[in-house]
N, CA, C and O atoms as CSV, one atom per row, in Angstrom:
chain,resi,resn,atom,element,x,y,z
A,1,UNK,N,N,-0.651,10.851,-14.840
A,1,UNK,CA,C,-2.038,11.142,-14.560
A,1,UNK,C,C,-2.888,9.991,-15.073
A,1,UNK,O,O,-2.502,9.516,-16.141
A,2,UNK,N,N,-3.891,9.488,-14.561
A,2,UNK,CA,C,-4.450,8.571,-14.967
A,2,UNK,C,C,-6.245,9.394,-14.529
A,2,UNK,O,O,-6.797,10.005,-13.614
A,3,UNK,N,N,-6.574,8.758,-16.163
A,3,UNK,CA,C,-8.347,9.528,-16.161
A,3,UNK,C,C,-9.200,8.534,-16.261
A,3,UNK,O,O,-9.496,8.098,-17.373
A,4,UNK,N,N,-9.748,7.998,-15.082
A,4,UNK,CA,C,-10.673,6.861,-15.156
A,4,UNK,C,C,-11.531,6.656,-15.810
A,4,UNK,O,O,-11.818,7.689,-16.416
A,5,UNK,N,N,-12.560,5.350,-16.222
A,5,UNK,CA,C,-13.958,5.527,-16.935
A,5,UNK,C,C,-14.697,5.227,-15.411
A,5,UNK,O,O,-14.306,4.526,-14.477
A,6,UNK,N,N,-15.509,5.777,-15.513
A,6,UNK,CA,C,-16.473,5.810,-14.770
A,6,UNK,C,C,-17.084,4.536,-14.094
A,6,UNK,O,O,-17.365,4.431,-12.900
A,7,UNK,N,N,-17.254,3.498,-15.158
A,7,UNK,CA,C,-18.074,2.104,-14.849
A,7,UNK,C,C,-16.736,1.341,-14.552
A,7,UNK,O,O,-17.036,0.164,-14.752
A,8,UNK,N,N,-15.666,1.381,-14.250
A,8,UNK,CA,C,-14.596,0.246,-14.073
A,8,UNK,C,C,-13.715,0.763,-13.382
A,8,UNK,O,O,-13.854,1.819,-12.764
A,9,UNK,N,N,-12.546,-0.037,-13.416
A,9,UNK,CA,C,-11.654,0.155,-12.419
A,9,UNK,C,C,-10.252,0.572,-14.001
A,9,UNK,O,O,-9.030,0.533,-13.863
A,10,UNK,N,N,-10.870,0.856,-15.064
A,10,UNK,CA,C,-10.057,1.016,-16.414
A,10,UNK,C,C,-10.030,2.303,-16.719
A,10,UNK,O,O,-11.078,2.934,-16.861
A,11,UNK,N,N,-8.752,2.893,-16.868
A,11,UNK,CA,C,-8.151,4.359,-16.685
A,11,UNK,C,C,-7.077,3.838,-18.111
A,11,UNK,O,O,-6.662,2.855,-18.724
A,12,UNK,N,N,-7.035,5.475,-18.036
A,12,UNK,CA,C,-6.126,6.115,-19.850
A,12,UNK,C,C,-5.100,6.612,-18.555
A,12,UNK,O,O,-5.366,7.330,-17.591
A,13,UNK,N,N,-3.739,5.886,-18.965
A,13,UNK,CA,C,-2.610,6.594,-18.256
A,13,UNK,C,C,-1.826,7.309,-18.896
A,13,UNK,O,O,-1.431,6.814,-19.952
A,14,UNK,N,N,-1.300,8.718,-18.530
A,14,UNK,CA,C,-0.640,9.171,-19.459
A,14,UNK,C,C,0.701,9.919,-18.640
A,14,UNK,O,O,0.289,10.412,-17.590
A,15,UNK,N,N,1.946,10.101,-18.801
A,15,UNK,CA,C,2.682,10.619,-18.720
A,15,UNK,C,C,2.966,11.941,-19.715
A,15,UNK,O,O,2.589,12.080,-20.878
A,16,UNK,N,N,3.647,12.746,-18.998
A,16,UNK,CA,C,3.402,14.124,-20.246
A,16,UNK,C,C,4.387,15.281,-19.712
A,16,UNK,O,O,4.157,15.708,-18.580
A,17,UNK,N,N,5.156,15.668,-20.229
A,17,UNK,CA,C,6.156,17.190,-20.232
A,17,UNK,C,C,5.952,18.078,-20.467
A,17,UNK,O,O,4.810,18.138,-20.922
A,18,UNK,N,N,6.707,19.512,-20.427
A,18,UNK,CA,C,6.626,20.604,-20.751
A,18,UNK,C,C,7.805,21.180,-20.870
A,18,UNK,O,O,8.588,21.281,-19.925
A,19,UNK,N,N,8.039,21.617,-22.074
A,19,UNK,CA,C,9.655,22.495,-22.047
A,19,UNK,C,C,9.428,24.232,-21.542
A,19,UNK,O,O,8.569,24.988,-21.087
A,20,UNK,N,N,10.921,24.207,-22.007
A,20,UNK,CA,C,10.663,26.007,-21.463
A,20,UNK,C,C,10.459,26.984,-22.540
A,20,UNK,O,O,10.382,28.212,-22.511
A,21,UNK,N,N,10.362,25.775,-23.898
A,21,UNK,CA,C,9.655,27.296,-24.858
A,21,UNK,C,C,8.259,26.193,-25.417
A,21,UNK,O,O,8.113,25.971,-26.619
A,22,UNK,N,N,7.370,25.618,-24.419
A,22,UNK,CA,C,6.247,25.738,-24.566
A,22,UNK,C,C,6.001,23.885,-25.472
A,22,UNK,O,O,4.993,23.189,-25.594
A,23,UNK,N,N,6.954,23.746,-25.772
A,23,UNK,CA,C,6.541,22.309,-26.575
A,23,UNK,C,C,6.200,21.208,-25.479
A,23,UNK,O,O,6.794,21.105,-24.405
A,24,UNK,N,N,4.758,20.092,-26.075
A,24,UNK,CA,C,4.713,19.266,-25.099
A,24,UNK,C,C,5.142,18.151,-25.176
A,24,UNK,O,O,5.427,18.024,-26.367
A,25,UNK,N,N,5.448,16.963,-24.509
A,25,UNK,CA,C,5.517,15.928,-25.095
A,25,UNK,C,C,4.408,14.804,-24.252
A,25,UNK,O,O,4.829,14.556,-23.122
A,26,UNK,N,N,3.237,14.173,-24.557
A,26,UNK,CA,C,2.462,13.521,-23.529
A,26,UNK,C,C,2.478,11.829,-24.794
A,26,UNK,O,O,2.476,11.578,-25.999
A,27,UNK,N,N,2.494,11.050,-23.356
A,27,UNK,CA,C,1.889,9.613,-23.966
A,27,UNK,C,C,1.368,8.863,-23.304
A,27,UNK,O,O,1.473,8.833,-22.078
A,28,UNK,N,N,0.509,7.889,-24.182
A,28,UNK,CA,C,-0.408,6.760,-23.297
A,28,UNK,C,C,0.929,5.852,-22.365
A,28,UNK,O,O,2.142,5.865,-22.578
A,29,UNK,N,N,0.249,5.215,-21.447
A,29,UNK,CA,C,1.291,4.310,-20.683
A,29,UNK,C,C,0.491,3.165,-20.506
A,29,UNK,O,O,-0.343,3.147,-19.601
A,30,UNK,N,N,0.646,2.208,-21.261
A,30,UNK,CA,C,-0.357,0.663,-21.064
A,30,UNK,C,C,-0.349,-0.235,-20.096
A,30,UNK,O,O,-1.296,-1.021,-20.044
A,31,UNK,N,N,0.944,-0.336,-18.909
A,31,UNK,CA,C,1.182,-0.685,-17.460
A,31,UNK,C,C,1.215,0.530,-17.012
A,31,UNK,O,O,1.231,1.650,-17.524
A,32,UNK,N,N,1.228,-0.252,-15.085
A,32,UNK,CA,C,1.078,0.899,-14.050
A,32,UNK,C,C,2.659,1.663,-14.120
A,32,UNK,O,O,3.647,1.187,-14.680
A,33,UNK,N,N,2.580,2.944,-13.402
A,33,UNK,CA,C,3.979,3.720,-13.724
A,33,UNK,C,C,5.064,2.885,-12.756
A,33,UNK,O,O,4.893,2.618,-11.567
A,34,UNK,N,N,6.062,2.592,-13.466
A,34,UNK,CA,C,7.157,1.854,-12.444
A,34,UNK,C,C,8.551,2.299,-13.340
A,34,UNK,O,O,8.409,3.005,-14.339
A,35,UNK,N,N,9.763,1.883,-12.954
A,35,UNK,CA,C,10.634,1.975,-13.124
A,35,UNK,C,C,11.028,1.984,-14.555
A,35,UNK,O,O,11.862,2.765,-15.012
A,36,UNK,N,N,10.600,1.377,-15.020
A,36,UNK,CA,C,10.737,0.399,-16.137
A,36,UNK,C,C,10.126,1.849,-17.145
A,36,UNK,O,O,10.831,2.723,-17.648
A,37,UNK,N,N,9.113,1.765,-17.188
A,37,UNK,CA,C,7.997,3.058,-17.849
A,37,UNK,C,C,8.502,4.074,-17.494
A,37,UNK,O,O,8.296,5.030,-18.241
A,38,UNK,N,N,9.344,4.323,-16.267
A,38,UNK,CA,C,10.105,5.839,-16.531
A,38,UNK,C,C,11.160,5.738,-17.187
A,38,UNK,O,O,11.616,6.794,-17.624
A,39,UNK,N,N,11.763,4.699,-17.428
A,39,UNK,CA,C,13.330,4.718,-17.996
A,39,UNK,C,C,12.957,4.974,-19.801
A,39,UNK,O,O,13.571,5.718,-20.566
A,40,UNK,N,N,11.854,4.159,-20.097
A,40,UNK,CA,C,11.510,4.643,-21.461
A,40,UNK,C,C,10.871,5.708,-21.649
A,40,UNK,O,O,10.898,6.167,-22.790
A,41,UNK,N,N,10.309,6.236,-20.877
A,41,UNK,CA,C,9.783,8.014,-20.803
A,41,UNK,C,C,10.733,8.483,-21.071
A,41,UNK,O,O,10.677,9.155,-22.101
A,42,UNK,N,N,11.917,8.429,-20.451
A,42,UNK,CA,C,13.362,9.618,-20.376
A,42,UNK,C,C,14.100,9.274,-21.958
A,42,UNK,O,O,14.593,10.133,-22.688
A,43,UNK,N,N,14.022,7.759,-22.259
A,43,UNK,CA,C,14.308,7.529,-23.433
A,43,UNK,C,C,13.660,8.551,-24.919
A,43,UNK,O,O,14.023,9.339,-25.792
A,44,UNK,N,N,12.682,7.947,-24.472
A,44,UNK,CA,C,11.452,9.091,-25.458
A,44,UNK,C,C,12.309,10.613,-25.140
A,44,UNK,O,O,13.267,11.092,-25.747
A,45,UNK,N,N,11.791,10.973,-24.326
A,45,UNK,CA,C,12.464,12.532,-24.509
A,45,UNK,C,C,13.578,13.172,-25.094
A,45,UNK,O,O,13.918,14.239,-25.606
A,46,UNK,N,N,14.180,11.549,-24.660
A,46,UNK,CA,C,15.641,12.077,-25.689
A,46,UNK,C,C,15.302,12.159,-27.088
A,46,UNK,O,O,15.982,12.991,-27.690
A,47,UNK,N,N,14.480,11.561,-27.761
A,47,UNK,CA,C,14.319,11.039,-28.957
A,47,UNK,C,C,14.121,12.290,-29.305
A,47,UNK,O,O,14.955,12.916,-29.959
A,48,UNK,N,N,12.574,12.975,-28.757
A,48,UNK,CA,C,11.932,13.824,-28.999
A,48,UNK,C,C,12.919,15.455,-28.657
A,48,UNK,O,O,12.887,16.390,-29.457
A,49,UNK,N,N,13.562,15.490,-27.616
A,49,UNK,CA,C,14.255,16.859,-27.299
A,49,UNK,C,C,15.856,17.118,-27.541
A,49,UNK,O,O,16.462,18.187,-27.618
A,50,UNK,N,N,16.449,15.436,-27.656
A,50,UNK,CA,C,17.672,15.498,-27.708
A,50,UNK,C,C,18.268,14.754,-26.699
A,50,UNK,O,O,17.577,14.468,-25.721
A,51,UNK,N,N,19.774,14.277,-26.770
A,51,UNK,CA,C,20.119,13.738,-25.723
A,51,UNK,C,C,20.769,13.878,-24.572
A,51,UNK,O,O,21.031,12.986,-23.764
A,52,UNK,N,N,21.115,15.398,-24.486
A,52,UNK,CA,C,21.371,16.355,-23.672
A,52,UNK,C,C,20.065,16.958,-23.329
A,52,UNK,O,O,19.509,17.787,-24.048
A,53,UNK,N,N,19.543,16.472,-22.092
A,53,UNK,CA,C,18.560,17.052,-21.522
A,53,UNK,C,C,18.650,17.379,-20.170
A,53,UNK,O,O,19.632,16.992,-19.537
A,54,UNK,N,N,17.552,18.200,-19.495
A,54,UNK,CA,C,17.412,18.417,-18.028
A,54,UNK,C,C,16.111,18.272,-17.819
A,54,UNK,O,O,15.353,19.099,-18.325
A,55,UNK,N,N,15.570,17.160,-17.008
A,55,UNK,CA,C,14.111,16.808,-16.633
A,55,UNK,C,C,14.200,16.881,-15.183
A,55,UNK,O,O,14.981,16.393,-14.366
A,56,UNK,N,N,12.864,17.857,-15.069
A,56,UNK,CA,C,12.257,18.002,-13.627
A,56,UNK,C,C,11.250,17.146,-13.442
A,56,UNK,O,O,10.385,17.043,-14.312
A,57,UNK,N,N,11.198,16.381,-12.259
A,57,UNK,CA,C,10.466,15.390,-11.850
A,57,UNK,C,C,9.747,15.905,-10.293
A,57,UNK,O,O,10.100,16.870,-9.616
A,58,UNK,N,N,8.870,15.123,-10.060
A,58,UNK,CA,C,8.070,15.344,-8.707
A,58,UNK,C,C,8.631,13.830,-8.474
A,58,UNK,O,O,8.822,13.057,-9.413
A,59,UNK,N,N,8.883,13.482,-7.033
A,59,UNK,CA,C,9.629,12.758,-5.924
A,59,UNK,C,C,8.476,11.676,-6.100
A,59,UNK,O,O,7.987,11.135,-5.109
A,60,UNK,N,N,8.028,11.357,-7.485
A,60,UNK,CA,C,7.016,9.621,-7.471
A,60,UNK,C,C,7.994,8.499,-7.268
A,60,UNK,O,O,9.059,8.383,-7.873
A,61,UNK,N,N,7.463,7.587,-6.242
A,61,UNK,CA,C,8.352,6.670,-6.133
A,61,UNK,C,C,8.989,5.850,-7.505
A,61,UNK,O,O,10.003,5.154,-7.459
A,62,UNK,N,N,8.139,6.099,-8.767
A,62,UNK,CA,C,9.014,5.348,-10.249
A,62,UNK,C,C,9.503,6.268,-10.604
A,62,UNK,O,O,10.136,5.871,-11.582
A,63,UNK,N,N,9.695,7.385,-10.495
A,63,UNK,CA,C,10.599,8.672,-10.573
A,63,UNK,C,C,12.120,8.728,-10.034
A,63,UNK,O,O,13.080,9.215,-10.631
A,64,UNK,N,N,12.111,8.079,-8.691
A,64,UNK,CA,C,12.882,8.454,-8.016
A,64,UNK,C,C,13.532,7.018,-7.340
A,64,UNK,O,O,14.103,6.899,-6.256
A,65,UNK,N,N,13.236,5.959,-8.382
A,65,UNK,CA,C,13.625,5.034,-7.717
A,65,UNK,C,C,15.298,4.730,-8.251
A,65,UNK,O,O,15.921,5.438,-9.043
A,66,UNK,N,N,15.783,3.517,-7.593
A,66,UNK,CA,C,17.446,3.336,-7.684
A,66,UNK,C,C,18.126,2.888,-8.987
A,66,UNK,O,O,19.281,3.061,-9.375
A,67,UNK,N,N,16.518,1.925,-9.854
A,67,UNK,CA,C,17.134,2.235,-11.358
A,67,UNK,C,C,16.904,3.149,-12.376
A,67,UNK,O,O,17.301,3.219,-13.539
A,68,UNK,N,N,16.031,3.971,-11.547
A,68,UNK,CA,C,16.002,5.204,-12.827
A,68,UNK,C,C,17.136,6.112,-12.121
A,68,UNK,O,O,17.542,6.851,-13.018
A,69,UNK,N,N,17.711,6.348,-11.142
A,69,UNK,CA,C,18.774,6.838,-10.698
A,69,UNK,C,C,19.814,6.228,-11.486
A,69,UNK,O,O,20.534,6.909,-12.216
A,70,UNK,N,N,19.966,4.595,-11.342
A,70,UNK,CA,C,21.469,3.969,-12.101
A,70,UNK,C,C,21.325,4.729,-13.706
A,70,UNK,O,O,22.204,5.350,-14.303
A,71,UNK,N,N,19.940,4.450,-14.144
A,71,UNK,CA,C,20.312,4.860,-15.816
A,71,UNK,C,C,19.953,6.410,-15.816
A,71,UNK,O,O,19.843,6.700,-17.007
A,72,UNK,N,N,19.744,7.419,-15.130
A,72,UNK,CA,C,20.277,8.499,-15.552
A,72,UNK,C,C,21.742,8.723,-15.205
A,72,UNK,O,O,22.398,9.477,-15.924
A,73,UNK,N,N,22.381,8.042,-14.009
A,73,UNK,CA,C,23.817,8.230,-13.871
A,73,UNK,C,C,24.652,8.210,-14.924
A,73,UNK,O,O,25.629,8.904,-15.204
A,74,UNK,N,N,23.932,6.991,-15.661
A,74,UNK,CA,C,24.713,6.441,-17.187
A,74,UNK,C,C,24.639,6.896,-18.512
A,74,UNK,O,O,25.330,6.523,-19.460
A,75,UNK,N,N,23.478,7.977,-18.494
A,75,UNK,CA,C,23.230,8.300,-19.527
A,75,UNK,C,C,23.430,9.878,-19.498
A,75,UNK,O,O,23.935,10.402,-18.506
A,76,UNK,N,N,23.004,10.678,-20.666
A,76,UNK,CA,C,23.485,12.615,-20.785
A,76,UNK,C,C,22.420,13.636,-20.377
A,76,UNK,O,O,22.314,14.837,-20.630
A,77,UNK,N,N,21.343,12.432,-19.367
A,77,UNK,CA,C,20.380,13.217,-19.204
A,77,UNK,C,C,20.231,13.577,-17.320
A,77,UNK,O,O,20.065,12.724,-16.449
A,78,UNK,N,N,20.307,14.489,-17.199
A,78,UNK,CA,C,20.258,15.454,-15.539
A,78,UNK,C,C,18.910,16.038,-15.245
A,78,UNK,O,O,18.151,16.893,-15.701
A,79,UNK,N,N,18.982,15.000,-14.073
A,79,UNK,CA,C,17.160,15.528,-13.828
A,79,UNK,C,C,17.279,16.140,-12.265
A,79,UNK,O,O,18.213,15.708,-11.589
A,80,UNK,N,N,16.516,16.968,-11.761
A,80,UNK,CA,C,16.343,17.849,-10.691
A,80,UNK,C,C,14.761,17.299,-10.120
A,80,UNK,O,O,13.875,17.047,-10.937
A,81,UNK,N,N,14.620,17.205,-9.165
A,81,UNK,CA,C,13.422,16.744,-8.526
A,81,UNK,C,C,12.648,17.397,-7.362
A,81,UNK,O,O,13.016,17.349,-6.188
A,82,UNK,N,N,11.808,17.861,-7.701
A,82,UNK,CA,C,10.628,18.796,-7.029
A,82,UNK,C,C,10.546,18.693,-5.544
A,82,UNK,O,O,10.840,17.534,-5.253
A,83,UNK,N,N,10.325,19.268,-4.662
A,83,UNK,CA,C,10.176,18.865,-3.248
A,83,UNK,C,C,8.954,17.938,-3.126
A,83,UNK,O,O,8.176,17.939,-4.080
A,84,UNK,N,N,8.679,17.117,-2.032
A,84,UNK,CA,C,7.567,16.370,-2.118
A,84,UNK,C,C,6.167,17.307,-1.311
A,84,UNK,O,O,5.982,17.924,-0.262
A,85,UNK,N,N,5.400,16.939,-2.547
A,85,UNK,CA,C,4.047,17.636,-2.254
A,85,UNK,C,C,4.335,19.256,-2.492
A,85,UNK,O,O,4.382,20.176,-1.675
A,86,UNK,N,N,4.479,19.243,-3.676
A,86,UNK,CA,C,4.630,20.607,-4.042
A,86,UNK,C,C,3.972,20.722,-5.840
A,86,UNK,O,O,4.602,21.216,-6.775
A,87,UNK,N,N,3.098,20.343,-5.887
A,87,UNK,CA,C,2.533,19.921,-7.201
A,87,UNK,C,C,2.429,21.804,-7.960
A,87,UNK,O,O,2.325,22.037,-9.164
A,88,UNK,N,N,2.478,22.565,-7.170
A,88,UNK,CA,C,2.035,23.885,-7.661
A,88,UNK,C,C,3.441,24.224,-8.432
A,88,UNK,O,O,3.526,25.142,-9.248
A,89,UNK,N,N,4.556,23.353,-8.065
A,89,UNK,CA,C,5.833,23.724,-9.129
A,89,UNK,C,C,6.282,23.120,-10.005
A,89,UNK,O,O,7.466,23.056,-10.337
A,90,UNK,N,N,4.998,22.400,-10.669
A,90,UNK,CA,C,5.141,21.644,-11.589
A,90,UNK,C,C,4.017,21.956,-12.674
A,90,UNK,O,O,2.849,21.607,-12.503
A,91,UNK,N,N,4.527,22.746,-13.982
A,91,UNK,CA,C,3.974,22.845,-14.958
A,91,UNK,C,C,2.613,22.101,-15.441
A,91,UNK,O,O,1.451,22.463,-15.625
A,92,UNK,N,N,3.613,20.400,-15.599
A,92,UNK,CA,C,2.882,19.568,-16.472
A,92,UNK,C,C,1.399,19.317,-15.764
A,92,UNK,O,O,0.424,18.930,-16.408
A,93,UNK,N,N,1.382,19.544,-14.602
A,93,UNK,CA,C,0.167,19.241,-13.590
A,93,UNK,C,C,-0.716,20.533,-13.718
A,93,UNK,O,O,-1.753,20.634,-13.063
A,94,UNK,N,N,-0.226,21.661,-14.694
A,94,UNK,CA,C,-1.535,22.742,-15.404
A,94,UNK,C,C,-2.159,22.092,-16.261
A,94,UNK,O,O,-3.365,21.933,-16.077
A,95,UNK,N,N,-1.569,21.568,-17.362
A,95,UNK,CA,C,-1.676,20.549,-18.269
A,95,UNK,C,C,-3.033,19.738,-17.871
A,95,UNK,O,O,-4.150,20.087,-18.252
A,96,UNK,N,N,-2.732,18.430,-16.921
A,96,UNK,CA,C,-3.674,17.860,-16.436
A,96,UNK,C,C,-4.343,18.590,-15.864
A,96,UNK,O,O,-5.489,18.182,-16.052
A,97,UNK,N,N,-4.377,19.647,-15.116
A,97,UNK,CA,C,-6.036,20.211,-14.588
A,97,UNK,C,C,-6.794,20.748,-15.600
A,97,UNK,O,O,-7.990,20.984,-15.428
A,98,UNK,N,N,-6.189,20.981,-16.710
A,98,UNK,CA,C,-6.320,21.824,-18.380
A,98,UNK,C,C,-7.470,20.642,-18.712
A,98,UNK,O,O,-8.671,20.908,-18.736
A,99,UNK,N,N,-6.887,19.187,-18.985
A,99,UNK,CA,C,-7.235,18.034,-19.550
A,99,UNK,C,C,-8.809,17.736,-18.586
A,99,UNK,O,O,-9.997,17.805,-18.900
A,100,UNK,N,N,-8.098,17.397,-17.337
A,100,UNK,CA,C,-9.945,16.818,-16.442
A,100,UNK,C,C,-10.861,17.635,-16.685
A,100,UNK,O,O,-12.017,17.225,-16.786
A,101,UNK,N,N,-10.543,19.009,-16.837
A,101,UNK,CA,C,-11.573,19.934,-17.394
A,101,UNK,C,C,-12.433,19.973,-18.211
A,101,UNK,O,O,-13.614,20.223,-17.969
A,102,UNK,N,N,-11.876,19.690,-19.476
A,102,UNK,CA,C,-12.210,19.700,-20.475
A,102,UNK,C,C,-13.016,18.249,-20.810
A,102,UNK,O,O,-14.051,18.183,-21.473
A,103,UNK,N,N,-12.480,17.382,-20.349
A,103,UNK,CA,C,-12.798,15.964,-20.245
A,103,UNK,C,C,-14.265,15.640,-19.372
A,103,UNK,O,O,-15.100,14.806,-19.723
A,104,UNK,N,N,-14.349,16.481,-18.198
A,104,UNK,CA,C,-15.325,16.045,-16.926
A,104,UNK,C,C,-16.774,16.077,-17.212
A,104,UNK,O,O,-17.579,15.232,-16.821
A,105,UNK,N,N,-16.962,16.808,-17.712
A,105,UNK,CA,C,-18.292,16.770,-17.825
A,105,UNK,C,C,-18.937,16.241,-19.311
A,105,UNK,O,O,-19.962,16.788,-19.716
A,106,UNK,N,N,-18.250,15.069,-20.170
A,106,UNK,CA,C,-18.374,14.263,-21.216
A,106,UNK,C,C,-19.032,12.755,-20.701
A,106,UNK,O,O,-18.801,12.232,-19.611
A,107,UNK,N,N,-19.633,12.381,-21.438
A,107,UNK,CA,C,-20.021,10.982,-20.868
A,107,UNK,C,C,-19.784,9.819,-21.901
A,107,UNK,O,O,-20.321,9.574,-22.981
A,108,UNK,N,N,-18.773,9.177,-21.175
A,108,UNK,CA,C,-18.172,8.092,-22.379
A,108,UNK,C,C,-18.820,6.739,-21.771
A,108,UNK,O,O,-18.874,6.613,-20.548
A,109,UNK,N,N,-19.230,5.897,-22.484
A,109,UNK,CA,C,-19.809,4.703,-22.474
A,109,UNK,C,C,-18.471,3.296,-22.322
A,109,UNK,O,O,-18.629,2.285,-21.638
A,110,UNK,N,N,-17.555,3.534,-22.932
A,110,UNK,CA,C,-16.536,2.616,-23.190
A,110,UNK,C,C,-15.264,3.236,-22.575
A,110,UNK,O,O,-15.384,4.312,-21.989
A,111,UNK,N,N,-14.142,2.687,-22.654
A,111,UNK,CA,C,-13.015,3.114,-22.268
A,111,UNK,C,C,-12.206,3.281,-23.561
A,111,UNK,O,O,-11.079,3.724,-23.341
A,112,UNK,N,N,-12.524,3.008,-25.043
A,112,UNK,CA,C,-12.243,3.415,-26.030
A,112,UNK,C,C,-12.863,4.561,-26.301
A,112,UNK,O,O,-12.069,5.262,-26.927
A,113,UNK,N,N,-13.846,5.092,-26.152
A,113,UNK,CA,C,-14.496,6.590,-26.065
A,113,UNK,C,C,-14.042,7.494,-25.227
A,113,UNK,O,O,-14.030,8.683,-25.544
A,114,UNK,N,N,-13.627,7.080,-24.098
A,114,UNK,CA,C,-12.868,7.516,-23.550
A,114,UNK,C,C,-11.407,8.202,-23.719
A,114,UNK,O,O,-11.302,9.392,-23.423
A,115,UNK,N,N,-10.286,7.489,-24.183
A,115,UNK,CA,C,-9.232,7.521,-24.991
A,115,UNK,C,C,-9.218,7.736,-26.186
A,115,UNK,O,O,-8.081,7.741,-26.659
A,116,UNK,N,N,-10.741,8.083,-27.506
A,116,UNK,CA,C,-10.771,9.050,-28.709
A,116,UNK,C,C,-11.223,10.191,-27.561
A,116,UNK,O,O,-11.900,10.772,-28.409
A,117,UNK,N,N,-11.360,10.734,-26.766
A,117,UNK,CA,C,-11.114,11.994,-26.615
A,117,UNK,C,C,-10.541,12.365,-25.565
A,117,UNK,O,O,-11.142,13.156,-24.839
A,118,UNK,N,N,-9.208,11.894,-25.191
A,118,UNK,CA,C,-8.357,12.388,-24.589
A,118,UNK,C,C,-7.337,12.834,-25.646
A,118,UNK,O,O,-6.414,13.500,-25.175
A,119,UNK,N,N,-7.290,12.600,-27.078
A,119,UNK,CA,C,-6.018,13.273,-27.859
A,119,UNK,C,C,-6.703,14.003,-27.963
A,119,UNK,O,O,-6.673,14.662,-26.923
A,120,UNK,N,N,-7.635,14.508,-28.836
A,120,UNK,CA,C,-8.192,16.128,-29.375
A,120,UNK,C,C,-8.117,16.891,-27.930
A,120,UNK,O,O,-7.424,17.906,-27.864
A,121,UNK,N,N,-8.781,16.449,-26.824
A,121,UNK,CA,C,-8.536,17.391,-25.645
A,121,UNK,C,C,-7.049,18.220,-25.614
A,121,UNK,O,O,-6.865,19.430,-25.748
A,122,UNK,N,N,-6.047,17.130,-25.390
A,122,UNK,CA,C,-5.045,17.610,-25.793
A,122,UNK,C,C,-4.492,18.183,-26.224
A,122,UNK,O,O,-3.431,18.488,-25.678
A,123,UNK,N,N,-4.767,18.614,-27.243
A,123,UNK,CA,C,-4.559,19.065,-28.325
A,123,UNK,C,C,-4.788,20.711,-28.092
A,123,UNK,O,O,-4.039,21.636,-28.404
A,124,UNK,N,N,-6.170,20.741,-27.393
A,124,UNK,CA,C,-6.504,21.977,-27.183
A,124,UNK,C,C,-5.803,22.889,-25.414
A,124,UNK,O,O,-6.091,23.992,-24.950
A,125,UNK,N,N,-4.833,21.780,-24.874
A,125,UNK,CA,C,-4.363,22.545,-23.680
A,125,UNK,C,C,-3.541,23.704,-24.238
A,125,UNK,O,O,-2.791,23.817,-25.208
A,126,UNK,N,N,-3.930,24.476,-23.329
A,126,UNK,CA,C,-2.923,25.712,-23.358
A,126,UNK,C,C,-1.769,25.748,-21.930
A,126,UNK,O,O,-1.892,25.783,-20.706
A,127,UNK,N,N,-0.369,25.706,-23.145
A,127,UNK,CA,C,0.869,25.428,-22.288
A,127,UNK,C,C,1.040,26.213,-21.094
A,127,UNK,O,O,0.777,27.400,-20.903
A,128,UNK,N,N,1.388,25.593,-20.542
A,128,UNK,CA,C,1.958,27.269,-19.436
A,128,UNK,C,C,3.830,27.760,-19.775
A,128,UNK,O,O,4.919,27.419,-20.237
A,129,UNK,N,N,2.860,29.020,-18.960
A,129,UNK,CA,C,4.600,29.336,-19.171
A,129,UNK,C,C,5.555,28.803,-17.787
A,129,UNK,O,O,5.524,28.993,-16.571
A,130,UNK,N,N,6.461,27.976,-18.825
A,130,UNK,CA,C,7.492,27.208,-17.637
A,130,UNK,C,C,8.367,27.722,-16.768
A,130,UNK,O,O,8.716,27.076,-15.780
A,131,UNK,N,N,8.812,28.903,-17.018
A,131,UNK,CA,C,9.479,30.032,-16.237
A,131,UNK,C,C,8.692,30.497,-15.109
A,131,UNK,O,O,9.355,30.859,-14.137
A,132,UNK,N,N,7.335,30.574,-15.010
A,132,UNK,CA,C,6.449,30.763,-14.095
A,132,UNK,C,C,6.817,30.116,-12.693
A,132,UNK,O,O,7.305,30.552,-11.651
A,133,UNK,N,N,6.399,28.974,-13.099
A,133,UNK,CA,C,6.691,27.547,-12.034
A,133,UNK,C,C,8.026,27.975,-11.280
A,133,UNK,O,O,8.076,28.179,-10.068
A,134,UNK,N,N,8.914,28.065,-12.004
A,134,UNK,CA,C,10.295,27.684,-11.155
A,134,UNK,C,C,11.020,29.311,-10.752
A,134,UNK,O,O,11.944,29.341,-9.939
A,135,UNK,N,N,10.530,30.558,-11.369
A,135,UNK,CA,C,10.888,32.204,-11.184
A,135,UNK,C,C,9.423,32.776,-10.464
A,135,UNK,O,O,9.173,33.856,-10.998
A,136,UNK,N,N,8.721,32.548,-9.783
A,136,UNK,CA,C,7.014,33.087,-9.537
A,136,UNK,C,C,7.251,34.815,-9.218
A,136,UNK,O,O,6.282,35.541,-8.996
């Protein structure tokens, strides 16, 4: 998700998860999302969830490209991938409508004002339940 400033073409990018008992994991991303930035996303998760994991993804082309395919082949982590254009079965995208919300009607001057209040926002999303998404 990326949350623009208003006066520029300068956006807070963030990538961000959801497990199935509610823990999140979100972070800034300082390049555009590519291959590269997903392979250390999945890295991170391991860090953070373990290295036996199962990540659901939506069909983004740095999601779903041939080297994040080679290094999940290689590694203990099994990911399942969303149909395309189906954003309603994807948790983490409550999350972000949670976040623009809360965020939209603030008026930041800088793009560092911007990014001090995208963590406290954060902070205050309320998870969804992940069983929802994928049992309706």
């Amino acid at each position: 998700m990326s949350l623009p400033y208003w006066k520029t073409y300068e956006c807070v990018k963030l990538l961000g998860a959801v497990t199935e008992t509610g823990e999140t994991f979100i972070t800034e991303v300082a390049d555009t999302f590519n291959s590269e930035i997903t392979i250390r996303f999945l890295q991170a998760l391991q860090v953070k969830f373990g290295r036996y994991i199962h990540v659901i993804l939506d069909n983004a082309s740095y999601f779903a490209s041939n080297k994040v395919t080679e290094f999940v082949e290689n590694s203990a982590i099994k990911v399942t991938y969303l149909p395309t254009g189906s954003p309603d079965m994807n948790p983490v995208e409550e999350c972000w409508r949670q976040l623009k919300h809360m965020l939209g009607n603030q008026y930041v001057t800088t793009i560092e004002e911007l990014r001090q209040a995208v963590w406290p926002a954060i902070d205050e999303i309320s998870t969804p339940i992940f069983y929802d998404y994928l049992c309706p």
